[in-house]
C-alpha positions as CSV (number, residue, x, y, z in Angstrom):
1,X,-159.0,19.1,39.5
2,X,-160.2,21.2,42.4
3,X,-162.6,20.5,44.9
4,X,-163.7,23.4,46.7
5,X,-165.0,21.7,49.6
6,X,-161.8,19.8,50.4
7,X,-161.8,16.1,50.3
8,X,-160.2,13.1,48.3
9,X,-162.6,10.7,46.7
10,X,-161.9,7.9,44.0
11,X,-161.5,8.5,40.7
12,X,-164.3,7.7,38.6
13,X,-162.4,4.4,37.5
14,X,-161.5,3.1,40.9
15,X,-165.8,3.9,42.1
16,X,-166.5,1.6,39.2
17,X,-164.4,-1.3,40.4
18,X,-165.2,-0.7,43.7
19,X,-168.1,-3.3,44.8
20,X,-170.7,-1.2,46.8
21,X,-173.2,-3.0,48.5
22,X,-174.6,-0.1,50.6
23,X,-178.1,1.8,50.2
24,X,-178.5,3.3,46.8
25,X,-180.2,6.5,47.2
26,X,-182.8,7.7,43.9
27,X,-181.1,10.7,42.5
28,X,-181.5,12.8,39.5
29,X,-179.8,15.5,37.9
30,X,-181.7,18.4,36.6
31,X,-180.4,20.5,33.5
32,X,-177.4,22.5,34.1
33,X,-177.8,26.3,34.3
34,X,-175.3,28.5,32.0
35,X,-174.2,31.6,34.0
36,X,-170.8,32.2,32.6
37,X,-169.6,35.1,30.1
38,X,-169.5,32.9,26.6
39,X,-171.1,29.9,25.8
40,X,-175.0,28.4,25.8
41,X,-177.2,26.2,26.4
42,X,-176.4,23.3,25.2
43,X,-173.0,23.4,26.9
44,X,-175.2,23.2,30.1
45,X,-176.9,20.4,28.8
46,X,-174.1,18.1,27.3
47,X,-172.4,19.0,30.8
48,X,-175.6,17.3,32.9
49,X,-175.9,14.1,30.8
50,X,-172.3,13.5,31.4
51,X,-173.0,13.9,34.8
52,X,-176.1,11.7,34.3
53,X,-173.9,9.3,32.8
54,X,-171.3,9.3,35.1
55,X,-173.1,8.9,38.2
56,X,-174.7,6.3,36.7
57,X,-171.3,4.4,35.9
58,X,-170.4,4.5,40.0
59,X,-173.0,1.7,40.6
60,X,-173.5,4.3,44.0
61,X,-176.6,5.4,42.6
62,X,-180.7,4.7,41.0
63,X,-180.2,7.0,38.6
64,X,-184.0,8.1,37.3
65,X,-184.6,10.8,34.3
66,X,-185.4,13.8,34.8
67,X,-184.8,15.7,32.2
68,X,-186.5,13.8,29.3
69,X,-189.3,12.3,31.3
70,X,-191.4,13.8,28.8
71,X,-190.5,11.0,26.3
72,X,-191.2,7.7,29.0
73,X,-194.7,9.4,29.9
74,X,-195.5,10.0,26.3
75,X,-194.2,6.5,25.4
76,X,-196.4,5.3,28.5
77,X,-199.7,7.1,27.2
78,X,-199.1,6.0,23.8
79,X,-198.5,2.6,24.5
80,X,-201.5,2.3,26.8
81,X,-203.5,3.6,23.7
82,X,-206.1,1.1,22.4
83,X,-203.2,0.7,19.0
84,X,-201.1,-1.6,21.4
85,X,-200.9,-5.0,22.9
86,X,-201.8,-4.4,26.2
87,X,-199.4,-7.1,27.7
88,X,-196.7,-4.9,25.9
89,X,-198.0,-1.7,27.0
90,X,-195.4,0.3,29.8
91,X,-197.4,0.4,33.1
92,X,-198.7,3.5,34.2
93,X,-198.4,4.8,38.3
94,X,-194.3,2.8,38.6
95,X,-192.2,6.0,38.2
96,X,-189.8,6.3,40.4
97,X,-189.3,9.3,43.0
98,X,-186.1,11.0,43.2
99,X,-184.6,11.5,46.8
100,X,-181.9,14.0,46.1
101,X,-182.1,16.3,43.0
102,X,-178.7,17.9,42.1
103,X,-178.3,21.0,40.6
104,X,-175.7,22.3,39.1
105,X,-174.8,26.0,36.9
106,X,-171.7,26.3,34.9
107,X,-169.5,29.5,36.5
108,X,-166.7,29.3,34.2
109,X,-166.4,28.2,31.0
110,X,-163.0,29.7,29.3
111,X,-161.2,27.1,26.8
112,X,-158.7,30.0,26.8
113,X,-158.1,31.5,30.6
114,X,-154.6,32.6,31.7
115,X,-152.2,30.3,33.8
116,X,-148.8,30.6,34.4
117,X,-146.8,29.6,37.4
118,X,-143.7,30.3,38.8
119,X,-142.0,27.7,36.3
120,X,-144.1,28.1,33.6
121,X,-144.6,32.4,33.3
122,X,-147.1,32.6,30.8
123,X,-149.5,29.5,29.4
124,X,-153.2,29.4,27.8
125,X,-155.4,26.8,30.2
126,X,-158.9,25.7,29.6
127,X,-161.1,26.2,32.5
128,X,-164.4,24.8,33.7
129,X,-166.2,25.7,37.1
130,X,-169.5,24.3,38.3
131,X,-171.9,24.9,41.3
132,X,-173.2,22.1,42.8
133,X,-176.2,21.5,44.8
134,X,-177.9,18.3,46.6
135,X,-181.3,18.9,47.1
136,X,-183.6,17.3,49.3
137,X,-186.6,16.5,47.5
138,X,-188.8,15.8,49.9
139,X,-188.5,19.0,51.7
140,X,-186.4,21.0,49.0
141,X,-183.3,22.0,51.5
142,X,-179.9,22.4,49.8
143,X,-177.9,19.5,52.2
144,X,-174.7,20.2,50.4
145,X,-173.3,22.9,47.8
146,X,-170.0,23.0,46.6
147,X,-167.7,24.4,43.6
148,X,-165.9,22.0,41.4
149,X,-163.3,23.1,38.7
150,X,-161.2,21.8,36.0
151,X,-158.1,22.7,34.4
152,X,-155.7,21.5,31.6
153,X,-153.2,23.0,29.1
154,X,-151.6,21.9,26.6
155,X,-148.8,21.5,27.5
156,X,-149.8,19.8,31.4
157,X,-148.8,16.7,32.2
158,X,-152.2,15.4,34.1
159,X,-155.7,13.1,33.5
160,X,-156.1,13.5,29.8
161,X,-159.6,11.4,28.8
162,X,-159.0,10.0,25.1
163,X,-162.0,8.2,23.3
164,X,-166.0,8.4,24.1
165,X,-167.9,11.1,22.0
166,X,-169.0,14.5,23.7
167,X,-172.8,15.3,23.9
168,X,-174.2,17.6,21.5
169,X,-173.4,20.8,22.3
170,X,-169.6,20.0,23.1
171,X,-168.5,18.1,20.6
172,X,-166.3,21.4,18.8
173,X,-164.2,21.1,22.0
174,X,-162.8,17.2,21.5
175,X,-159.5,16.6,21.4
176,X,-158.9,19.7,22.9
177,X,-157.6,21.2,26.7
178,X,-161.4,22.1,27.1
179,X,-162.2,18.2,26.7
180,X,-160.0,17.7,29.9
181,X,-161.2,20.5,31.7
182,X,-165.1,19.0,31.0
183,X,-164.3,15.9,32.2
184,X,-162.0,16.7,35.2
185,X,-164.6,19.0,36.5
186,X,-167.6,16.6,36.0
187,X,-164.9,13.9,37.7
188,X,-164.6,16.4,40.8
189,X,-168.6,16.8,40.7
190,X,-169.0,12.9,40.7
191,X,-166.6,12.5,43.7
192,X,-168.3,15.1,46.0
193,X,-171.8,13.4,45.0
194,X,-170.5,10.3,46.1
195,X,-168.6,11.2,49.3
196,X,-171.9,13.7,50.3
């Protein structure tokens, strides 16, 4: 895994066993854009709930929706809605503000780029690369950008993630080197979220 930016954070494991007891800033992460050659949509999609997910899993972070607020508001109105209980209606005016938005567009996206090295001449990698941005949301400045990517062949010895089901939209690339390349690179974005 790369990190653009330099820098050596925890993995995603050792944040979760780390006790943090510091300020927990409101973030949420907004849908990712899809900019490279092949792929769609969903891809960007499946790509920012895991990172929803896994910045979530840190126990850094108040993790609010973003991108399916549409469903608690409607669940709000509806439950307010002379049909309900009102002591079991959702209370309307308690959403929660983000402080930082992060953003993030998928660059790269090749589950069949070249590698090689000077050992190994000639191997097939799978590559991921993502732009990410903090936002301010009060004042909508970019306070830190970086590029995160991840590799993995099959026939590399590194982080290989077994188990858990991909979103929608990825699922065709489990089991695979693209799985590892997903997951390093969302492991990368995690760490510069948390040491930024």
């Amino acid at each position: 895994t790369v990190i653009s930016s330099g820098g050596a954070g925890p993995t995603i494991t050792q944040a979760q066993q780390e006790s943090y007891n510091g300020p927990k800033q409101r973030i949420a992460v907004t849908g990712f854009e899809f900019r490279a050659g092949q792929g769609s949509r969903q891809i960007g999609d499946g790509m920012s709930d895991m990172l929803t997910d896994s910045l979530f899993n840190t126990g850094r972070f108040i993790v609010v929706e973003r991108e399916r607020l549409g469903d608690v508001t409607a669940e709000q109105d509806l439950s307010n809605s002379s049909r309900f209980k009102k002591d079991t209606a959702a209370p309307i005016g308690q959403l929660e503000g983000a402080q930082l938005l992060i953003r993030g567009s998928i660059t790269e996206f090749e589950p069949n780029c070249s590698g090689g090295s000077i050992i190994l001449a000639s191997t097939k990698e799978s590559c991921v690369g993502i732009n990410i941005r903090i936002l301010d949301a009060a004042t909508g400045r970019v306070v830190n950008a970086t590029t995160v990517k991840g590799t993995s062949s099959k026939g590399s010895v590194g982080l290989i993630f077994t188990g858990g089901s991909m979103p929608i939209g990825l699922g065709a690339y489990k089991n695979t080197p693209m799985e590892a390349a997903i997951r390093q690179s969302i492991e990368a974005a995690v760490q510069f979220i948390a040491n930024n």
